[in-house]
C-alpha positions in Angstrom: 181.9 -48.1 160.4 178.8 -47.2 158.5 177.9 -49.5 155.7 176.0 -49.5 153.1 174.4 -51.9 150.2 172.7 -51.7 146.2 172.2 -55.3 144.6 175.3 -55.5 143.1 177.5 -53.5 145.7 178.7 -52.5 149.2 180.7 -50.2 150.7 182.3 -49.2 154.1 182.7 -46.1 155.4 184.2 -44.4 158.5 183.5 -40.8 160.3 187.1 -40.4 160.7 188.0 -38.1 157.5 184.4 -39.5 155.9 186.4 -41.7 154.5 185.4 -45.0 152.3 187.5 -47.7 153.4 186.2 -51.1 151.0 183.8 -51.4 148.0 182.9 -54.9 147.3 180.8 -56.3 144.4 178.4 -59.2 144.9 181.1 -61.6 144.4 182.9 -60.1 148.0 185.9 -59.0 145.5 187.5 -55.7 147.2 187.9 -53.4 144.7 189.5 -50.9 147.2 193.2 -50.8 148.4 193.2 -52.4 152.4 195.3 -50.2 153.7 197.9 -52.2 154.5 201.8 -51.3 155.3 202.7 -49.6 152.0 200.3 -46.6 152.9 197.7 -46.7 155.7 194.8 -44.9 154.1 192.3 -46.1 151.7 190.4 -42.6 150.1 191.2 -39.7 152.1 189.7 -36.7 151.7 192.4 -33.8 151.0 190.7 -30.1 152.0 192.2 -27.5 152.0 194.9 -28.3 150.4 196.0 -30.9 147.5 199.6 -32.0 147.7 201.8 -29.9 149.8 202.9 -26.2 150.5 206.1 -24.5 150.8 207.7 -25.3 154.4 204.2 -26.9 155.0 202.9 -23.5 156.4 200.1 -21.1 155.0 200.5 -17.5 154.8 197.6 -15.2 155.1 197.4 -11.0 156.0 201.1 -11.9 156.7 200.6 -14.7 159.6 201.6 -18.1 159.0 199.8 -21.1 159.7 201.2 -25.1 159.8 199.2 -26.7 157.3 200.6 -30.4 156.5 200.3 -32.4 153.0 197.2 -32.5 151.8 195.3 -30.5 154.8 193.4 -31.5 157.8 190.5 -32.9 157.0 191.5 -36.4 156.6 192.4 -36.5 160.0 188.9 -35.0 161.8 185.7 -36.8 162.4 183.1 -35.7 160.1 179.5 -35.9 161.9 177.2 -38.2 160.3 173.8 -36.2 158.6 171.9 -39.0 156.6 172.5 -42.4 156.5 170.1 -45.3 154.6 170.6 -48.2 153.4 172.1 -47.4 149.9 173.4 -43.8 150.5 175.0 -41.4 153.7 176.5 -38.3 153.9 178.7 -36.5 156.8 179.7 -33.3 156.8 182.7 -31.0 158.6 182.4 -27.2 159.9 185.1 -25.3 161.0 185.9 -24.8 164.6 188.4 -23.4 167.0 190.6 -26.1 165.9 190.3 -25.6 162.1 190.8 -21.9 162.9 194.0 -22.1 164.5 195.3 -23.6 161.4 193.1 -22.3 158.6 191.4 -18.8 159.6 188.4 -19.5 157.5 185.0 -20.5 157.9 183.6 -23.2 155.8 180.9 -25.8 155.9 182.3 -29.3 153.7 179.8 -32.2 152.9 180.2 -35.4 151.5 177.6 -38.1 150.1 178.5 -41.4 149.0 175.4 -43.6 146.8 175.6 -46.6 145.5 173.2 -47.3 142.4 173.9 -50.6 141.1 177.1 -51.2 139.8 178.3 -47.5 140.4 179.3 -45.6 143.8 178.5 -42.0 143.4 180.6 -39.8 145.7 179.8 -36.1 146.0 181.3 -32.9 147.2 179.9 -29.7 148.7 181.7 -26.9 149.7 180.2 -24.1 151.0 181.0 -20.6 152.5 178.7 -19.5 155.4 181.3 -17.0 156.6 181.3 -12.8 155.6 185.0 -13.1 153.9 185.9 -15.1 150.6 187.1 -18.9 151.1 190.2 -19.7 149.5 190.7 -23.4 149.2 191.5 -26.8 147.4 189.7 -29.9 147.4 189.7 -33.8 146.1 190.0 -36.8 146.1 192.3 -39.8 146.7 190.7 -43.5 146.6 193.4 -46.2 146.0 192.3 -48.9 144.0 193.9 -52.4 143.9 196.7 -53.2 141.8 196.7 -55.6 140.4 192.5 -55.6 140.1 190.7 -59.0 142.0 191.4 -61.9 140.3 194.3 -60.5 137.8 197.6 -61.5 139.6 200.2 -61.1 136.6 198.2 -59.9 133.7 199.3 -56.7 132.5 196.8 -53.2 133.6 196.2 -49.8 131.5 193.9 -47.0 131.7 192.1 -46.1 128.3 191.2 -41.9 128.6 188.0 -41.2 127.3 189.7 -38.9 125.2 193.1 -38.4 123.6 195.5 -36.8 126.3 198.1 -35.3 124.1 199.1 -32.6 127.1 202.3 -32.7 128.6 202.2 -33.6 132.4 203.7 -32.0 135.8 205.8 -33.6 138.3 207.1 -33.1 141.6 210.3 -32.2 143.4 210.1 -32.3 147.5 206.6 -32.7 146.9 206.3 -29.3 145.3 205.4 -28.6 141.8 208.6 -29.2 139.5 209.5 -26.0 137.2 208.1 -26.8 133.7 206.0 -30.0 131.7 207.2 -32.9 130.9 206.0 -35.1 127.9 203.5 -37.3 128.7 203.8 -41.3 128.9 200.1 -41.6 127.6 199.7 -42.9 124.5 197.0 -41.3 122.8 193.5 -42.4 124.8 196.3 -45.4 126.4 198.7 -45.3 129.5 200.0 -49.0 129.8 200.7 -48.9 134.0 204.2 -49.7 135.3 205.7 -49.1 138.7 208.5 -47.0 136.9 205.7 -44.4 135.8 205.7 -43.7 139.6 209.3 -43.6 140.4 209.3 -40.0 140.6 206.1 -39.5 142.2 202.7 -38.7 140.7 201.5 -38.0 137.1 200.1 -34.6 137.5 197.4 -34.6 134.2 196.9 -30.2 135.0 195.3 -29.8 131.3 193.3 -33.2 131.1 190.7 -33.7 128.6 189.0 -36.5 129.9 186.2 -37.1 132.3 186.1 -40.6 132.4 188.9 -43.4 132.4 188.8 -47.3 132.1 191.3 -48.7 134.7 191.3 -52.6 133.6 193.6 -55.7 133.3 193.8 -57.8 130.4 191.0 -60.4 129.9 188.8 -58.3 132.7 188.4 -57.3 135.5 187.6 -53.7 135.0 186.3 -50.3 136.7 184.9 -47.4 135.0 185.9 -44.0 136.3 184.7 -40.5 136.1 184.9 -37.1 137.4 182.7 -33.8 137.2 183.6 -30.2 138.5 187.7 -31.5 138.8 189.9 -29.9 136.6 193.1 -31.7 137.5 193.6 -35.1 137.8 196.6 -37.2 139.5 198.1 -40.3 139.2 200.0 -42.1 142.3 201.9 -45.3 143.5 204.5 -46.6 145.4 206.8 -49.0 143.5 206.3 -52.3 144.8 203.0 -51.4 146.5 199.6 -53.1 145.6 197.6 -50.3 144.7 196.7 -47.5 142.3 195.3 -43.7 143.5 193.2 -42.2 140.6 192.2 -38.4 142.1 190.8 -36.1 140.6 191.9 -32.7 141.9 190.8 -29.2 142.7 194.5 -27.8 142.5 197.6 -29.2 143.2 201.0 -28.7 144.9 202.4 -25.4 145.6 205.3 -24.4 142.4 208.5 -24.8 143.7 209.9 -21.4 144.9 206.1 -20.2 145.1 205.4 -19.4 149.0 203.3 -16.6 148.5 200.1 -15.2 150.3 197.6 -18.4 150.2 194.6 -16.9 148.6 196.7 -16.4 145.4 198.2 -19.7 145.3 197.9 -21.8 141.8 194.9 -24.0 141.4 192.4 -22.7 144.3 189.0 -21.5 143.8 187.7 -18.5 146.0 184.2 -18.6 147.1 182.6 -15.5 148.3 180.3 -15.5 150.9 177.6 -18.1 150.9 179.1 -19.1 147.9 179.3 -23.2 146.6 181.1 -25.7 144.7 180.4 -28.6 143.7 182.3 -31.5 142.4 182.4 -35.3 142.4 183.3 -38.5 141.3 182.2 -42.5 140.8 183.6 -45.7 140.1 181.5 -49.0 138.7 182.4 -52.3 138.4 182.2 -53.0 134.5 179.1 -55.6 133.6 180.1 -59.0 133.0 184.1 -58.2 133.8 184.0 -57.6 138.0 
C-alpha cells in the first residue's frame, strides 16, 4: 500500500487497479467506503469501458472480444512511476494480455495529490499506437454513507448548478430506452436508498462541475470534476456508502451491440493523441 500525507490529510493507495482505498483527515475520520461485504472495492478505476456492454463482449473489424462491466483495468497492477510524500502516480500500458481482450494500444496514467484539505486525482490517456483508440474512462470512489460522525441525520447533495435535465437509468445494466424525470430538486437531491432501488442515477446532460455531498449539522465534502461529461450516482439499499463518478460514457443502450468504436459516449483518439480528465474531493473547513 503506498501512502501518502498533506497537513490536514492522508490517503492509501494500492498498485492493484491504482486504486485509493482510505482518505483520512487529521482527526483519523475515514471519509472513504472500507470495502466491506456490501461491495468489495473502494474507487476503482473503470477503462475501457463504463457500465457494461451488450452480452459483455466487444465487437471490432467483426471479431468479438469478452470485455466484463466496467473493463479491465481495475483488476491489473498499475506500475508505480512517482511517488513522494504528498503525491504518486502509476501508470498501465497495454500488453499481450490487454490485447487479447482489447486490440488497442494505449498508455493510462493516474496521479493522486493531496494539497491540504483537497485530494487531487488526475487522468491521462494517451495513444502511442498508429490506429485511433476508441475508449471510455472514470471514476468510481465510494464515499461513506452516512459521513463520520452523522449516524441518523439526514444527507443531500447541493449541484453547483440547477440540474433541471431528465436522467437515464438502467435495465440489465444496459442503458434503459428513453429519460426519466429527474428526482433533483433544483441545485438539491435529498439522498434516500429508494433513489437507488433501480440502480444508478445516470446525470448524461449535467450542468454541474462541483457538488456538496453533506449531512445535516456537518460533516461535509466538496466535490468536483473537469473533462467528465457524465456523471453517475450509485448504492446499494441498505449498504453504507455512496459512489459519486464522474464518467467518460456510460452503459451500452439497450438493443445497441454494434461495432465498439461507434458505441455512445466514447472518445476516439488518434494516434499520439490525449485526454485528460480528473477529479477531487476536500473535506469542508470547520465541518470534517
Amino acid at each position: 500500500m503506498i501512502r501518502i500525507a498533506s497537513s490536514a490529510l492522508a490517503a492509501e493507495l494500492s498498485p492493484a487497479g491504482a486504486e485509493l482505498h482510505g482518505l483520512r483527515d487529521a482527526a483519523g475520520q475515514d471519509f472513504l467506503w472500507d470495502g466491506g461485504p456490501a461491495w468489495p472495492r473502494h474507487a476503482p478505476v473503470l477503462f475501457p469501458i463504463v457500465g457494461r456492454l451488450a452480452g459483455d463482449a466487444l465487437t471490432h473489424a467483426g471479431q468479438r472480444y469478452p470485455m466484463r462491466q466496467h473493463g479491465f483495468a481495475r483488476d491489473r497492477d498499475f506500475t508505480l512511476v512517482e511517488q513522494m510524500a504528498d503525491r504518486c502516480a502509476f501508470r498501465l500500458a497495454d500488453d499481450a494480455a490487454s490485447q487479447a481482450i482489447y486490440p488497442f494500444a494505449f498508455a493510462l496514467e493516474i496521479r493522486y495529490a493531496l494539497e491540504g484539505a483537497r485530494l487531487v486525482v488526475e487522468y491521462r490517456l494517451g495513444n502511442p499506437g498508429t490506429a485511433p483508440l476508441p475508449a471510455s474512462i472514470g471514476a468510481h470512489p465510494a464515499f461513506r454513507w452516512p459521513l463520520p460522525g452523522a449516524a441518523g441525520r439526514p444527507h443531500e447533495l447541493v449541484f453547483d448548478r440547477a440540474e433541471p435535465a431528465p436522467i437515464r437509468r438502467l435495465v440489465d445494466g444496459l442503458m434503459r430506452p428513453g429519460p426519466v424525470p429527474s428526482p433533483i430538486e433544483g441545485r438539491r437531491l435529498p439522498l434516500a436508498e429508494a433513489l437507488f432501488a433501480e440502480d444508478a442515477m445516470i446525470l448524461d446532460q449535467v450542468e454541474s462541475r462541483s457538488l456538496d455531498y453533506r449531512a445535516e449539522g456537518g460533516p461535509a465534502l466538496r466535490f468536483a470534476f473537469h473533462g467528465f461529461p457524465h456523471l453517475g450516482l450509485w448504492s446499494k439499499p441498505g449498504a453504507g456508502f455512496l459512489c459519486i463518478e464522474p464518467w467518460q460514457g456510460f452503459a451500452s443502450p439497450a438493443g445497441w451491440d454494434g461495432e465498439f468504436a461507434s458505441k455512445p459516449g466514447l472518445v476516439s483518439l488518434p494516434p499520439g493523441g490525449e485526454f485528460r480528465a480528473g477529479w477531487t474531493v476536500e473535506v469542508l473547513p470547520g465541518e470534517g
